[in-house]
N, C-alpha and C positions, 0 to 999 in steps of 0.2 A: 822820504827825505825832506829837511829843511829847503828851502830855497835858498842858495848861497851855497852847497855843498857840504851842511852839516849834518850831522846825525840828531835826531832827533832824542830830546831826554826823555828817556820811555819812564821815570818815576814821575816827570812830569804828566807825559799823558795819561799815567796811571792815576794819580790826583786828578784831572780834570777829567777823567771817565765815570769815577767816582763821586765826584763835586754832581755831575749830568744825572749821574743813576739818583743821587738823594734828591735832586730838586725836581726832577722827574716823580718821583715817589711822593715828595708834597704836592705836587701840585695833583697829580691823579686824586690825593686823599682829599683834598679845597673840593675838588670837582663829586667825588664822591658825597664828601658832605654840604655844596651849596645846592639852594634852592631857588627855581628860578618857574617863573608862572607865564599862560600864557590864554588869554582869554578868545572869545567870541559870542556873537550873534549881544552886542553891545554890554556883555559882560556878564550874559545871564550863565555863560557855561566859560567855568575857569579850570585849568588843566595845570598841576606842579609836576612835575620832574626834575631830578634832580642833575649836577653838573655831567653825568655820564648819559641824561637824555632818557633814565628810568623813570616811568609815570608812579609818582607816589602819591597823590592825589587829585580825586576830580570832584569839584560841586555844580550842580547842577541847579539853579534857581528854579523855584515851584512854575514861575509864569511861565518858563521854555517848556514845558512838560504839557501838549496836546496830545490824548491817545486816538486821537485822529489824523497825526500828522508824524510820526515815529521818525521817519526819514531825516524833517528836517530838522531834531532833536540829533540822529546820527550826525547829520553833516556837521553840526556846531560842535561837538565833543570830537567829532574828527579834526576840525579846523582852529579846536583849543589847544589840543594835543598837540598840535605841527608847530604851532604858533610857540608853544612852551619849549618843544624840540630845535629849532629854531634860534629859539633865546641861548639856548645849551649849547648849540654847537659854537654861537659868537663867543661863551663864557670857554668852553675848551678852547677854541682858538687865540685866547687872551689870555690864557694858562698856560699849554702849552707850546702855542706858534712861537715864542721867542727859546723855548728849550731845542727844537726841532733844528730851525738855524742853527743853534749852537753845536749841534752835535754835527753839523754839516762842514761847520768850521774846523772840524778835528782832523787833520794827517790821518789817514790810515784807517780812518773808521765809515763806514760805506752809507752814511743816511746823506 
């Protein structure tokens, strides 16, 4: 129910469920398709993933590569990755944090 004692215009919430489902539906597609990077060990190990936080690429500069020292090659492509991962989750929440409210604002629908 409205506040005030009215009934609510369900063709109305039916538009504004649907207006939430499409812009929800863009913005998951932006996040599928951006691209967001994330470096360490001063840039020699660079980590991309994209807006949903999948790793779709990693370069690895020649100079980080010691085969005497493996570990601290893991740590840098572990701590490029997080870093990249990181970047993603700010870019979803900048996508979708203001859909999320909106759907909170809605009568009758439980997010």
């Amino acid at each position: 129910m409205i506040p005030g004692g009215g009934q609510p215009d369900m063709q109305q919430l039916l538009q504004q469920a649907q207006k939430m489902q499409q812009d929800l539906a863009a913005a998951q597609q932006e996040l599928a398709e951006a691209s967001v990077e994330g470096t360490a060990g001063g840039g020699l190990v660079k980590a991309t993933v994209n807006g949903s936080g999948e790793l779709q690429g990693l370069v690895i500069d020649p100079k980080a590569v010691d085969p005497e020292d493996t570990e601290t090659l893991a740590d840098m492509v572990l701590a490029a990755v997080r870093d990249a991962n990181s970047a993603a989750a700010a870019l979803q929440q900048e996508k979708l944090g203001p859909l999320a409210q909106g759907m909170g604002g809605m009568p009758g629908l439980p997010f």
